[in-house]
N, C-alpha and C positions, 0 to 999 in steps of 0.2 A: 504494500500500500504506500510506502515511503517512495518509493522508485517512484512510485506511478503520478504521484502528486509532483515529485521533483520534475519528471519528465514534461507533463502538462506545466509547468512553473516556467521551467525554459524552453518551450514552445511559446507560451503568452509573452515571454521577454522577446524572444526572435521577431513575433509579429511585430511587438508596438516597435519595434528598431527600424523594419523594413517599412512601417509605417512613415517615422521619423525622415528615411532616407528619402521616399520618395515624395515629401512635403515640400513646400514653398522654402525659399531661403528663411523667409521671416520666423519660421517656425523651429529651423536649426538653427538657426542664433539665438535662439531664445532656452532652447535645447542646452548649447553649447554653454550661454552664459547661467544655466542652472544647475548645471553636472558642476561646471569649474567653479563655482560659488561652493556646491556642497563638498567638494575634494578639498578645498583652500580652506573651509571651517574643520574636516575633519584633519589636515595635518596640523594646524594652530593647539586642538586639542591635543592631539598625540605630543606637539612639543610642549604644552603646559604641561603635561603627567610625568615628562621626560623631566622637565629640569625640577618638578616638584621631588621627583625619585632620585637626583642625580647633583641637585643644590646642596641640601642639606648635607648629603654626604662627603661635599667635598668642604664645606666652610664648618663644617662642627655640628654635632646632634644638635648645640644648645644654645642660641643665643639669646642673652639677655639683653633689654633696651632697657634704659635705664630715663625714668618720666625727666623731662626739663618743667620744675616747678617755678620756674622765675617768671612775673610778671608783666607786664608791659610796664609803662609807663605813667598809663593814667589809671589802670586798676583794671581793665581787660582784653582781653587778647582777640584779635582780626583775626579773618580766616588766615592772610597774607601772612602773618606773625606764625599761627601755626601752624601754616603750609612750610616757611621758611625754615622755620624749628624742625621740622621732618625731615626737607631736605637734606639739613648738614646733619642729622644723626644718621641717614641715610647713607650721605655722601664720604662719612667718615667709618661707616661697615664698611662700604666696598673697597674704599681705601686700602683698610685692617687688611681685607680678603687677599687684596691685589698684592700686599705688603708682603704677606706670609707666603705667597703660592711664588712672588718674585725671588724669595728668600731660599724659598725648597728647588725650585731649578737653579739657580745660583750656586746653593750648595750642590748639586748634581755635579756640573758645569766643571764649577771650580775642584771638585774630589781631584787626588791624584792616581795615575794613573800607572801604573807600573806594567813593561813589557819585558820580560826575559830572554834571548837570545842565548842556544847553546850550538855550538856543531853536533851534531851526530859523529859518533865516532865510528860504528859501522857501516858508514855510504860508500858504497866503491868509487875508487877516482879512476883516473888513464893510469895511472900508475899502476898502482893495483890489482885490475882485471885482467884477465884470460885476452888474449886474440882472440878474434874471432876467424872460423875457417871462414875460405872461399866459397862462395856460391857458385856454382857455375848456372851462367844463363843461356836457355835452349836458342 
């Protein structure tokens, strides 16, 4: 029964496509501008889950923000004040982030590197080897 549903499922897809193809241009661009709308929402998602799964891992399980309880000036605070204030605690994470990951390739980078060169003592030279016999060629 699964077969047979799948079967009719992509038979009803085959038609509405040959439908599509054989339609007015006005109707494949409208087609075209709705597939590439829903494929451009679906990778947007995929990279929000990505960096949701792949952030936190690299800048630390845990960070802490710490509130700025300093006031304005005349007793309270604009959106602009605490938009501002967001920024630079923001701008001073990614700083931190950028600081520490510039620091760990740096240390990579800079590590030393040690290579060791020996001869082999058993490689035959010209000296060394056997002749070799003639070939004769036919």
């Amino acid at each position: 029964m699964t077969n047979e549903w799948f079967r009719n499922f992509v038979n009803r897809v085959r038609q509405h496509v040959r439908r599509i193809q054989y339609s007015d241009d006005r109707t494949k661009r409208r087609w075209l501008a709705g597939i590439t709308a829903v494929v451009m929402v679906m990778v947007v998602v995929l990279w929000v889950v990505y960096l949701n799964i792949a952030v936190p891992a690299i800048v630390g399980s845990e960070v802490v923000v710490q509130a700025d309880t300093q006031k304005s000036d005349n007793g309270d605070d604009s959106l602009l004040t605490t938009f501002t204030r967001g920024v630079s605690v923001l701008v001073n994470q990614v700083g931190q982030a950028f600081s520490n990951m510039w620091q760990a390739i740096a240390g990579v980078v800079t590590s030393v590197k040690e290579l060791s060169f020996e001869g082999a003592s058993d490689v035959p030279t010209v000296e060394t080897s056997e002749p070799l016999p003639p070939t004769p060629l036919p």
